[in-house]
LUMLOSE-8269 format. One record per residue: residue in one letter; x, y, z of N, C-alpha, C in turn. Coordinates in Angstrom, 3 decimals, always signed. Layout:
REM LUMLOSE-8269
+--------+----------+----------+----------+----------+----------+----------+----------+----------+----------+
| vextor |      n.X |      n.Y |      n.Z |     ca.X |     ca.Y |     ca.Z |      c.X |      c.Y |      c.Z |
+--------+----------+----------+----------+----------+----------+----------+----------+----------+----------+
|      a |        X |        Y |        Z |        X |        Y |        Z |        X |        Y |        Z |
...
+--------+----------+----------+----------+----------+----------+----------+----------+----------+----------+
//
This chain:
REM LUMLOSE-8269
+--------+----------+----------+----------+----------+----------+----------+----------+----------+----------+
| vextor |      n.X |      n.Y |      n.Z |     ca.X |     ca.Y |     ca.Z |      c.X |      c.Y |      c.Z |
+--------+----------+----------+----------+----------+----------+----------+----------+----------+----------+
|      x |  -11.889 |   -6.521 |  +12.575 |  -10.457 |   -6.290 |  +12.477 |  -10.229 |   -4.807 |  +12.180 |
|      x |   -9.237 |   -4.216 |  +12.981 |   -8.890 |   -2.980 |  +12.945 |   -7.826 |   -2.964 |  +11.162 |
|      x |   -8.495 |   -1.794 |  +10.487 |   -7.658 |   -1.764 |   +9.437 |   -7.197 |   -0.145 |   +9.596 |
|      x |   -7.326 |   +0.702 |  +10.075 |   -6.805 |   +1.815 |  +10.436 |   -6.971 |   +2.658 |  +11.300 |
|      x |   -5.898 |   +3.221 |  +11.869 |   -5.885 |   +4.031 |  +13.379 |   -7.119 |   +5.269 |  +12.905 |
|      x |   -6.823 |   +6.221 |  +14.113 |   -8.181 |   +7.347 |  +13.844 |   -7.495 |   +8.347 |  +12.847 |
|      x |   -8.035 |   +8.642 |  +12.180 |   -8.088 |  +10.096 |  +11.103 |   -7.248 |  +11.065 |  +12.494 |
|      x |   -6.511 |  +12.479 |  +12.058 |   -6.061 |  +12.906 |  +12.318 |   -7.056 |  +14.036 |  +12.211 |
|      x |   -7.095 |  +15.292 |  +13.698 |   -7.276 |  +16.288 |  +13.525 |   -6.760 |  +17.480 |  +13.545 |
|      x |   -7.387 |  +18.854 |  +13.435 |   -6.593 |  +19.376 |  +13.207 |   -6.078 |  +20.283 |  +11.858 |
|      x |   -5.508 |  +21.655 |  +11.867 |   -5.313 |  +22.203 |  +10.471 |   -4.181 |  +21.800 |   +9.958 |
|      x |   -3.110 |  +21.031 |  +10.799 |   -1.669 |  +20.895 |  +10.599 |   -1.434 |  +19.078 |  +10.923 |
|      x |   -0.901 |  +18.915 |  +10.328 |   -0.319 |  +17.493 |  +11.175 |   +1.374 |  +17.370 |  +10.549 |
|      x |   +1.576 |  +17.257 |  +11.974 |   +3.348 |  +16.924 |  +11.558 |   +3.615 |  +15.691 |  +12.075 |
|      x |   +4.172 |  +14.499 |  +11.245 |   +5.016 |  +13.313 |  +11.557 |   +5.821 |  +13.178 |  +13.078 |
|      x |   +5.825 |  +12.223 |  +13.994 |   +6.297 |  +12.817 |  +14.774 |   +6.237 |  +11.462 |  +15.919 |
|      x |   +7.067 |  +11.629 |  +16.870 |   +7.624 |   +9.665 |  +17.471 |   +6.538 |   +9.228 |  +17.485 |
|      x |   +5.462 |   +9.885 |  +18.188 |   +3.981 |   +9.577 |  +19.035 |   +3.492 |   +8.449 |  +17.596 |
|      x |   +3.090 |   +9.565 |  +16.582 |   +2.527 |   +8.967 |  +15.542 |   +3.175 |   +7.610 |  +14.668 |
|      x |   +4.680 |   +7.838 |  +14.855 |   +5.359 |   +6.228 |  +14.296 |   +5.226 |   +5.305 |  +14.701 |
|      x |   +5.368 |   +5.636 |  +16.483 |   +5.224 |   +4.318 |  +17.370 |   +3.642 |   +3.933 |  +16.986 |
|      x |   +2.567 |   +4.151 |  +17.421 |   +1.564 |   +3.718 |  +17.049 |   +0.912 |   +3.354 |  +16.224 |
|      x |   +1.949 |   +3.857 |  +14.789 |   +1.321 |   +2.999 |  +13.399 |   +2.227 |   +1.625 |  +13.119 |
|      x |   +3.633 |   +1.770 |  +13.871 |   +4.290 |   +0.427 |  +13.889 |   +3.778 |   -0.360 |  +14.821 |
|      x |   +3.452 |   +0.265 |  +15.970 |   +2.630 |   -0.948 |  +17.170 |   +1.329 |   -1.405 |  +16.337 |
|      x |   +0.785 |   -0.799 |  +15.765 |   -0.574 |   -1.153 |  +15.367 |   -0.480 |   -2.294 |  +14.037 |
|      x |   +0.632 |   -2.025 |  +12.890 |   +0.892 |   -3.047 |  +12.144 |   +1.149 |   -4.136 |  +12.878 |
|      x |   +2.216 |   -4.331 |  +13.842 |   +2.496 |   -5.640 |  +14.518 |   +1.539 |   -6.306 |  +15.002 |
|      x |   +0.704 |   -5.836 |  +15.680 |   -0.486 |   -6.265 |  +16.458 |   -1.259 |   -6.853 |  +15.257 |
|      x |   -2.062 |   -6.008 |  +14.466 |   -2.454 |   -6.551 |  +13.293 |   -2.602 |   -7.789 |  +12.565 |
|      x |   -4.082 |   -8.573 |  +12.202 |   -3.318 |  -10.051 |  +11.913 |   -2.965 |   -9.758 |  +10.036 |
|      x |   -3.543 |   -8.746 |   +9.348 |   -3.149 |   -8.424 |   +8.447 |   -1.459 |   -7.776 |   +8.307 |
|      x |   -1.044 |   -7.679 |   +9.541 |   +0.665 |   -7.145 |   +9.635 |   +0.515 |   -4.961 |   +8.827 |
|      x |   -0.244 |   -5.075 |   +9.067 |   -0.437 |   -3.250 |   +8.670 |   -1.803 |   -2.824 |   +8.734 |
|      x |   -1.188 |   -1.427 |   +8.624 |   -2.172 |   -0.687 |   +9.524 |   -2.132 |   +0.899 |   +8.380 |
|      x |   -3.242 |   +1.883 |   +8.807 |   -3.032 |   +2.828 |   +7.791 |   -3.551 |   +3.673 |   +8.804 |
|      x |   -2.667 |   +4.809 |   +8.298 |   -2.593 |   +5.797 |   +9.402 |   -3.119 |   +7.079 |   +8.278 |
|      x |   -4.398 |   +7.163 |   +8.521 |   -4.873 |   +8.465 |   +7.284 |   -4.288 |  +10.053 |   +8.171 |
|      x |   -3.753 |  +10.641 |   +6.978 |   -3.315 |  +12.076 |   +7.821 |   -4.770 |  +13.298 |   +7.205 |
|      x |   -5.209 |  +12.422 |   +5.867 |   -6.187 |  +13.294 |   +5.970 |   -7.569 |  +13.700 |   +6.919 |
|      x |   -8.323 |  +14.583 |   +7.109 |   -8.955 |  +14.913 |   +8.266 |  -10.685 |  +14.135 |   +8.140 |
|      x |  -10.989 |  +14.188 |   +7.105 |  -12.325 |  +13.069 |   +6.912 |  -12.174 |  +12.558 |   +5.728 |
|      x |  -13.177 |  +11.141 |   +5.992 |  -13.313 |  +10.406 |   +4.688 |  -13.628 |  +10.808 |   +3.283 |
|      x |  -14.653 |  +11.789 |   +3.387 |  -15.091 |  +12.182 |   +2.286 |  -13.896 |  +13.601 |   +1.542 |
|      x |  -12.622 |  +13.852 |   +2.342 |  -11.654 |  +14.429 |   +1.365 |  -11.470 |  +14.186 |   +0.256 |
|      x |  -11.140 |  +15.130 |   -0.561 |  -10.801 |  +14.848 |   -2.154 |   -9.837 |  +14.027 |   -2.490 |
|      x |   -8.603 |  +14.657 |   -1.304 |   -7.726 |  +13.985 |   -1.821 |   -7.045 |  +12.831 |   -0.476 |
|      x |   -6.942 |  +12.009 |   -0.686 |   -6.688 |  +10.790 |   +0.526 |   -5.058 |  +10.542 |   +0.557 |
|      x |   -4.745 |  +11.108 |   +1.805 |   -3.824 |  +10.896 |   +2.416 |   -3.211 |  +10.004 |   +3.491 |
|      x |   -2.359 |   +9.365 |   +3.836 |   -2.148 |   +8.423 |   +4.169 |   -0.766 |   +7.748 |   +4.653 |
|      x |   -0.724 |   +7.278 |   +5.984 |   +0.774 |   +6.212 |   +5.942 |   +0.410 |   +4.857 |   +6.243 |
|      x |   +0.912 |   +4.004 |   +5.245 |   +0.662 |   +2.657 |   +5.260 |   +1.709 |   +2.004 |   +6.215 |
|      x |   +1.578 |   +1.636 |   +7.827 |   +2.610 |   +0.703 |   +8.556 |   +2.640 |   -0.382 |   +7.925 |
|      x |   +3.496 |   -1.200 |   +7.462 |   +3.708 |   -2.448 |   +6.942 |   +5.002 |   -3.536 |   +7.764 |
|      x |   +4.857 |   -4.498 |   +7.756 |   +5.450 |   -5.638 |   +8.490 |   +5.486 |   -6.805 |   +7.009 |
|      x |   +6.892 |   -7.081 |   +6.771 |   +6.978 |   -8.275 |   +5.975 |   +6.130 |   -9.473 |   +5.702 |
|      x |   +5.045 |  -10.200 |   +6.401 |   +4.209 |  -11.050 |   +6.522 |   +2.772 |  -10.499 |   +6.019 |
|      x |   +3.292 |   -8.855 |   +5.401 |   +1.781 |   -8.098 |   +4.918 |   +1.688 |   -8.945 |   +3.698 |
|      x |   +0.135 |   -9.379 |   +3.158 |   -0.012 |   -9.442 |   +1.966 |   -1.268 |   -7.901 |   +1.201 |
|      x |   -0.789 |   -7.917 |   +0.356 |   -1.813 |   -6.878 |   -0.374 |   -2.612 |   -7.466 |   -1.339 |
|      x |   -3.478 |   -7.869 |   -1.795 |   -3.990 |   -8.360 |   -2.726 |   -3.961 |   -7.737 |   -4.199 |
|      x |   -3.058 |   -8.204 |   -5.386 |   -3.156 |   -7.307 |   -6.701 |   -4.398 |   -6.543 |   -6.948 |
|      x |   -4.769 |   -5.213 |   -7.001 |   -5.829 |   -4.761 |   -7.797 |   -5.371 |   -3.515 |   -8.626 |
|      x |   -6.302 |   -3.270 |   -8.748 |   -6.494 |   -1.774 |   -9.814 |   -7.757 |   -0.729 |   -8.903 |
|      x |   -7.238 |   +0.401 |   -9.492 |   -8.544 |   +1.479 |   -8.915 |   -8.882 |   +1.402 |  -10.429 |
|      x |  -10.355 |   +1.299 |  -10.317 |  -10.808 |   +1.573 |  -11.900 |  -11.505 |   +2.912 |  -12.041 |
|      x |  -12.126 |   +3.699 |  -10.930 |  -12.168 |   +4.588 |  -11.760 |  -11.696 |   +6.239 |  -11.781 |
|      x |  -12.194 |   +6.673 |  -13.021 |  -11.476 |   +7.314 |  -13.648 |  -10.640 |   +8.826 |  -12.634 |
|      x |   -9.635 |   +9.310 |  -13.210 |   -8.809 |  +10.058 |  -11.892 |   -8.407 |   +9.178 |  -10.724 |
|      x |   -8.514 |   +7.477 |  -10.889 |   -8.043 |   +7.730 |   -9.413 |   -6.638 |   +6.813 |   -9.296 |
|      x |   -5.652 |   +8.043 |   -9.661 |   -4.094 |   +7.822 |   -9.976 |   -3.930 |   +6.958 |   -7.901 |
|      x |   -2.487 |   +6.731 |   -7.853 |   -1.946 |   +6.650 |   -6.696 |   -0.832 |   +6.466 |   -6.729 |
|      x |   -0.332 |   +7.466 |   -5.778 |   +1.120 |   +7.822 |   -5.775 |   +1.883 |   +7.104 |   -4.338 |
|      x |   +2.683 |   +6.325 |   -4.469 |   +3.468 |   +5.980 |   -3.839 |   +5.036 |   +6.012 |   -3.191 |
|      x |   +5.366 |   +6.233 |   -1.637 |   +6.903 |   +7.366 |   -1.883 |   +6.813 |   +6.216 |   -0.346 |
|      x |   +7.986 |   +5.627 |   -0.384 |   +8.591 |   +4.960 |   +1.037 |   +9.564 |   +6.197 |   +2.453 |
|      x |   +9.171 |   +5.850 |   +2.959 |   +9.597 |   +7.071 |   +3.847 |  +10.803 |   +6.455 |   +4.889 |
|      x |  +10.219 |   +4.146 |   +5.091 |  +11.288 |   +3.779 |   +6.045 |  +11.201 |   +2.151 |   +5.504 |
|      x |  +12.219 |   +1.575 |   +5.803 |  +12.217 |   +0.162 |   +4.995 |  +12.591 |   +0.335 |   +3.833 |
|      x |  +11.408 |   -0.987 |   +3.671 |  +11.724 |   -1.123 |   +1.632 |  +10.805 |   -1.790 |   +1.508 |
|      x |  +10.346 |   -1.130 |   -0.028 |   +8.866 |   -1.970 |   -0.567 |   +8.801 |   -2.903 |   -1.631 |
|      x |   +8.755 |   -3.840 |   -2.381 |   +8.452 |   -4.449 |   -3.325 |   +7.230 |   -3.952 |   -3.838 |
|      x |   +7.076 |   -3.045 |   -5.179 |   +5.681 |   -3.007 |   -6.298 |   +6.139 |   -3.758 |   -7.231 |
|      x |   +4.716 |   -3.860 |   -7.557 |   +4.765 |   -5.037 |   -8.923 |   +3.283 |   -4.430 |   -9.755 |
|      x |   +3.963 |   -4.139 |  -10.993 |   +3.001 |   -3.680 |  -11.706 |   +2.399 |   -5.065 |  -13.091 |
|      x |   +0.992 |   -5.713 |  -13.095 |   +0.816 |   -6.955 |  -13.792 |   -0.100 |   -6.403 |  -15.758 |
|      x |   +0.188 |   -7.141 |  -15.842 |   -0.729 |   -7.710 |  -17.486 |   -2.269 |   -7.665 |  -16.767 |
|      x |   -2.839 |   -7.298 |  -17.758 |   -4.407 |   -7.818 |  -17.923 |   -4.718 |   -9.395 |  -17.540 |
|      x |   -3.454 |   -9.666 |  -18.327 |   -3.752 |  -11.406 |  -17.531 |   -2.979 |  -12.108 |  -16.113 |
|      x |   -2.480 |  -11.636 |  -15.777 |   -1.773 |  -11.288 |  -14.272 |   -0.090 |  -11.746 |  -14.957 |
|      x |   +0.304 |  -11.298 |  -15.857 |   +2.009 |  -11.616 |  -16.324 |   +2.097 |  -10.491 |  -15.226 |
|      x |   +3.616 |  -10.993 |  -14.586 |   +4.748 |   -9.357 |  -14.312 |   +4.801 |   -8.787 |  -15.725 |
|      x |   +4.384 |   -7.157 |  -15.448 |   +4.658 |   -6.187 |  -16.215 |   +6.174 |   -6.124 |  -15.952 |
|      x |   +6.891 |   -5.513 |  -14.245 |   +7.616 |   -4.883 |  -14.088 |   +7.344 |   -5.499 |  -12.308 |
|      x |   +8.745 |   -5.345 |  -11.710 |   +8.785 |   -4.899 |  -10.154 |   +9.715 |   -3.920 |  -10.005 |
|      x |   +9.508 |   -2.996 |   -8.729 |   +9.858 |   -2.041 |   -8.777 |  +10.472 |   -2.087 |   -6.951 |
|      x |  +11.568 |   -1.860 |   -6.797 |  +11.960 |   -1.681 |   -4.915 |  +11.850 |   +0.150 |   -4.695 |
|      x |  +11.280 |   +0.517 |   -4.104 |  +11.605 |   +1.165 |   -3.109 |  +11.869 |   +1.777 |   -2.378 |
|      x |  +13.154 |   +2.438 |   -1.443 |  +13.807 |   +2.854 |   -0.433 |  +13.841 |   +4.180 |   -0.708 |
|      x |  +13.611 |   +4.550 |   +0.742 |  +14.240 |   +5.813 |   +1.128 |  +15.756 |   +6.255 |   +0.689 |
|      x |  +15.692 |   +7.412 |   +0.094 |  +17.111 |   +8.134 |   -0.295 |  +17.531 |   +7.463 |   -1.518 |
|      x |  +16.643 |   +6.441 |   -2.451 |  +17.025 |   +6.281 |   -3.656 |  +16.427 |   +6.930 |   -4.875 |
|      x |  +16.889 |   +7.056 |   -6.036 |  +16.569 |   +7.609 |   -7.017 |  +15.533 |   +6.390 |   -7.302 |
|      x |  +14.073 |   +7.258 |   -7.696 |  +13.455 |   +6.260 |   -8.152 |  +11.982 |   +5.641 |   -6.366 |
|      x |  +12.328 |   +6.379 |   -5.745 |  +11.575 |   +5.819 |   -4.523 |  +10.214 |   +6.423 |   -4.548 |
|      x |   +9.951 |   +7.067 |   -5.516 |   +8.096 |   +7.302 |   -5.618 |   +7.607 |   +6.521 |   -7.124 |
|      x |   +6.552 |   +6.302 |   -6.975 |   +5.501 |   +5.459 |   -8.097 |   +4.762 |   +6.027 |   -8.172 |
|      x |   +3.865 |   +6.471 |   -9.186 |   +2.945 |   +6.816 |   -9.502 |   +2.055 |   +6.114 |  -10.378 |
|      x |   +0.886 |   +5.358 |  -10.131 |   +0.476 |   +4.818 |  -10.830 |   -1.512 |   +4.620 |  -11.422 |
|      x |   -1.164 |   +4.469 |  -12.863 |   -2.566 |   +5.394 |  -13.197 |   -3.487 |   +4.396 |  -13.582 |
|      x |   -5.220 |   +4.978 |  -13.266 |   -6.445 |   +4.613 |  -12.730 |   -6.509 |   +2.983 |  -13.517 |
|      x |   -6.377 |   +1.846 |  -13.564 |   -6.315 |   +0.481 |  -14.377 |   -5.576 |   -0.350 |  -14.161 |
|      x |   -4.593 |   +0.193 |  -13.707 |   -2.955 |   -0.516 |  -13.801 |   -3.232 |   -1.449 |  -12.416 |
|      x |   -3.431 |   -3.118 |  -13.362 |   -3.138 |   -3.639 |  -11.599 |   -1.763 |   -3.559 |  -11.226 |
|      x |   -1.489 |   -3.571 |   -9.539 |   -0.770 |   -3.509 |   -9.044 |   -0.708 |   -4.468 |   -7.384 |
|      x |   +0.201 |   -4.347 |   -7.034 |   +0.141 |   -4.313 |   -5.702 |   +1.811 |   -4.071 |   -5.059 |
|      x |   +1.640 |   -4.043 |   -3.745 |   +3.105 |   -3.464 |   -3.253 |   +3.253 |   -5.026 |   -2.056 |
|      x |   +4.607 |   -5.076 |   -2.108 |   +4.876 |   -6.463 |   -0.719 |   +6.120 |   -5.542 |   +0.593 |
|      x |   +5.714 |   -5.476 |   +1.838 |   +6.897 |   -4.925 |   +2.349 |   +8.193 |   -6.192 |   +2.207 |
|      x |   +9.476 |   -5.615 |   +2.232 |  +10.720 |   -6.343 |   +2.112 |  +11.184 |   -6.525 |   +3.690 |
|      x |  +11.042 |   -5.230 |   +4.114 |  +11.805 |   -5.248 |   +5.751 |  +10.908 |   -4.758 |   +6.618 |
|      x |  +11.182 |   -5.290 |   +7.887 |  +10.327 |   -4.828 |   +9.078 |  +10.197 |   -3.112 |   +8.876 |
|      x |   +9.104 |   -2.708 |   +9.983 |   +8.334 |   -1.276 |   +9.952 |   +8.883 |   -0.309 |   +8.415 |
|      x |   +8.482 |   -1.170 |   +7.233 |   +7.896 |   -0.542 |   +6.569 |   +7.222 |   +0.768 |   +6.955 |
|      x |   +6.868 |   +2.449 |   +6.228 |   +6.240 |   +3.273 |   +6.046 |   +6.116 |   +3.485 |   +4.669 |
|      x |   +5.004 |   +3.722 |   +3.730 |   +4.638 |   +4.034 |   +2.837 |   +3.834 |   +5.346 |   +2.641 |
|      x |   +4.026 |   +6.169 |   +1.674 |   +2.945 |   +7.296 |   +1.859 |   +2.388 |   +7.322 |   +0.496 |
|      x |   +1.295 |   +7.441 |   +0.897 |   +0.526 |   +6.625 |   -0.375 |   -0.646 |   +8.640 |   -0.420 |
|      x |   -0.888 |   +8.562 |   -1.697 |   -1.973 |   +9.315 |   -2.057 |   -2.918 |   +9.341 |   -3.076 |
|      x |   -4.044 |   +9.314 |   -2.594 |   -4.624 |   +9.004 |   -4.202 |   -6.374 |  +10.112 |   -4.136 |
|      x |   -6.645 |  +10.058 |   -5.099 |   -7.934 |  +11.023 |   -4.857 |   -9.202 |   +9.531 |   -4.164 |
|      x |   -9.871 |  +11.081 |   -3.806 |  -10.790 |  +10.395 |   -2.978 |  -12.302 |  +11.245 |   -3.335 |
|      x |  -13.210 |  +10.773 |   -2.961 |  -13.281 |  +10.764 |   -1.654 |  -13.675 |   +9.137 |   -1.551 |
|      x |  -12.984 |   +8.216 |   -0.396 |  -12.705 |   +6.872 |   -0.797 |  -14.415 |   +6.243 |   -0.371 |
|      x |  -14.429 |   +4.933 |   -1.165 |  -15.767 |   +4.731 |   -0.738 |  -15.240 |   +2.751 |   -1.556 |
|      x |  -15.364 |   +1.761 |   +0.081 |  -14.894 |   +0.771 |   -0.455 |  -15.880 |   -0.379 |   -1.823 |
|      x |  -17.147 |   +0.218 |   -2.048 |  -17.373 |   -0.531 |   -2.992 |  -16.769 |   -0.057 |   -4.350 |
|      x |  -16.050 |   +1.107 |   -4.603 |  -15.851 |   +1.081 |   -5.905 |  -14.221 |   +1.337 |   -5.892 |
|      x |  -13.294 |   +1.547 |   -4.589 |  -11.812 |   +1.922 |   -4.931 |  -11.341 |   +0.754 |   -5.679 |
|      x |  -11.601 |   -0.370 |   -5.047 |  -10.454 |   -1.448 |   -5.849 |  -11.661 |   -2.412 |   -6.481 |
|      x |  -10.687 |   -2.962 |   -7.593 |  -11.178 |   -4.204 |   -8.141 |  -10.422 |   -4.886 |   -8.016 |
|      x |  -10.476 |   -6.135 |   -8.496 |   -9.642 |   -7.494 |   -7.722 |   -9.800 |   -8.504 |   -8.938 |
|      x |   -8.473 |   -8.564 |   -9.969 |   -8.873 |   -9.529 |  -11.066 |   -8.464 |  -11.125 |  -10.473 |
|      x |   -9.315 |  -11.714 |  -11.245 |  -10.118 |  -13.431 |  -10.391 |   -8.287 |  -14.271 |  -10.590 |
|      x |   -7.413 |  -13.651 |  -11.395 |   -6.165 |  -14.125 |  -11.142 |   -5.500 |  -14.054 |   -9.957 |
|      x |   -5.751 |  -13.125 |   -9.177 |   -4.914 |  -12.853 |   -7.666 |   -5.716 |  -13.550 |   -6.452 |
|      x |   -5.304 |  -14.060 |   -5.676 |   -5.331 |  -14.833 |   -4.743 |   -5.937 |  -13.839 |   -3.509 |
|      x |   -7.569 |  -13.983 |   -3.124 |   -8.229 |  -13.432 |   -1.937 |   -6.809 |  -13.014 |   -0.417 |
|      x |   -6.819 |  -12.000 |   +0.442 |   -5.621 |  -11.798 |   +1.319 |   -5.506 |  -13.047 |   +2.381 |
|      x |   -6.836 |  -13.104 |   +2.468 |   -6.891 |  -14.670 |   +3.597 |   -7.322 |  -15.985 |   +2.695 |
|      x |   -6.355 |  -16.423 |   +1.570 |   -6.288 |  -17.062 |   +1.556 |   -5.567 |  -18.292 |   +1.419 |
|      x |   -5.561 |  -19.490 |   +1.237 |   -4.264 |  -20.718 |   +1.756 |   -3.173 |  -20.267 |   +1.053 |
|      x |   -3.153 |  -19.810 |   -0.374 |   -2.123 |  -19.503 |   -1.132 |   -1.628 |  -18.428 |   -0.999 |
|      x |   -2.420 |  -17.464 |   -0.495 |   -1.758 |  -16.359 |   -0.269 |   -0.226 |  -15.887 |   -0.197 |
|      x |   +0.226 |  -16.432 |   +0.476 |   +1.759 |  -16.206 |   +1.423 |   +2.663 |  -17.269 |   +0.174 |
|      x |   +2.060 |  -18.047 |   -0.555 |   +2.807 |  -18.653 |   -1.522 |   +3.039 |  -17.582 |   -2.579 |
|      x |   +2.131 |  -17.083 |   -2.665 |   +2.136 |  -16.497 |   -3.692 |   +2.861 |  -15.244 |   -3.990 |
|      x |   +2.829 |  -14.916 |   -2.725 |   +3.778 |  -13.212 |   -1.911 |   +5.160 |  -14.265 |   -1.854 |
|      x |   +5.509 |  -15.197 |   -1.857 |   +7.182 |  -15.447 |   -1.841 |   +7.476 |  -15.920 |   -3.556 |
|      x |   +6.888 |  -16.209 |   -4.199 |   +6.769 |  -16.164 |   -5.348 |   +7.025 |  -15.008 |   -6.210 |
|      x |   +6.151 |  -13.764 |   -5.821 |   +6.206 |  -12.718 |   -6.582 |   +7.600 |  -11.949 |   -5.890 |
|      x |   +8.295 |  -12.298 |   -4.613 |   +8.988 |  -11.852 |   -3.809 |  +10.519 |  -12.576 |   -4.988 |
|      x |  +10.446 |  -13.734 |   -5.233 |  +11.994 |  -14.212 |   -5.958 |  +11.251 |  -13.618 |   -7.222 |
|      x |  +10.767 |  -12.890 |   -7.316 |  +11.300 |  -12.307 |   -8.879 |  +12.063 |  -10.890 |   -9.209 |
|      x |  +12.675 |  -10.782 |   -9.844 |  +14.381 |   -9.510 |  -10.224 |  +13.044 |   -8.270 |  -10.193 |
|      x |  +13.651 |   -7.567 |   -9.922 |  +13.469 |   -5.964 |   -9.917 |  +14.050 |   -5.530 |  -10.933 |
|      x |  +13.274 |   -4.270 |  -11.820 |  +13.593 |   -3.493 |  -12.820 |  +14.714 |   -2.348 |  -12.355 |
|      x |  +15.796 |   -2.151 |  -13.004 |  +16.447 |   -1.020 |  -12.502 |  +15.855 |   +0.694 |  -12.620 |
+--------+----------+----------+----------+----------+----------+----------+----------+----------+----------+
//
């Protein structure tokens, strides 16, 4: 399964139709419903850059980056996002929406803190950053409270965390 288009080359990269259409075609297609469009130029960058295409039917699985420095900053660019920041024991801490042009539309959130984000509306964009250089056995952990992405409960569980109020 394709989980992200090609790295970008290049000293410059500017946003631009070519690049939207193909990270929204590529979420749709997707059986995960998103797609990640890295703007940084290789894996082993410091710092990992990124647009997350998202489609409403995305699930993210709650985790945490555990280690240390590795904050992640979150800023919606189109749509709207649902974050949800949890307890050690998976309580809602907090949910958080979102949108472009609102006060309040970046997150920043530091190296422990589980989390996860749900898109609200079709072609979602997220721009996500976090240090790197990424390497998937150690970015995320996954506490045994949150529900695997493929699994039966999954999508119960994303409309669940979906009817709960947002923090102002």
């Amino acid at each position: 399964m394709k989980l992200a288009l090609p790295a970008r080359t290049g000293n410059v990269f500017r946003l631009n139709e070519a690049a939207l259409a193909d990270g929204l075609e590529g979420s749709k297609a997707s059986p995960r419903k998103r797609i990640i469009l890295p703007i940084h130029r290789t894996g082993d960058s410091a710092v990992q850059r990124m647009l997350n295409f998202m489609q409403p039917e995305s699930f993210v699985r709650p985790h945490c980056h555990p280690l240390p420095g590795a904050a992640e900053t979150l800023m919606v660019l189109n749509g709207k996002l649902a974050c949800y920041i949890f307890k050690e024991n998976g309580g809602l801490e907090a949910r958080y929406d979102l949108a472009p042009g609102t006060v309040g539309n970046l997150l920043d959130i530091e190296p422990g803190v589980y989390h996860t984000m749900l898109p609200i509306e079709e072609n979602t964009i997220v721009l996500e950053i976090k240090r790197g250089p990424y390497d998937a056995a150690t970015d995320k952990s996954f506490p045994l409270w949150s529900p695997p992405e493929d699994s039966p409960i999954a999508q119960a569980y994303a409309r669940l965390l979906l009817s709960m109020m947002s923090q102002p």
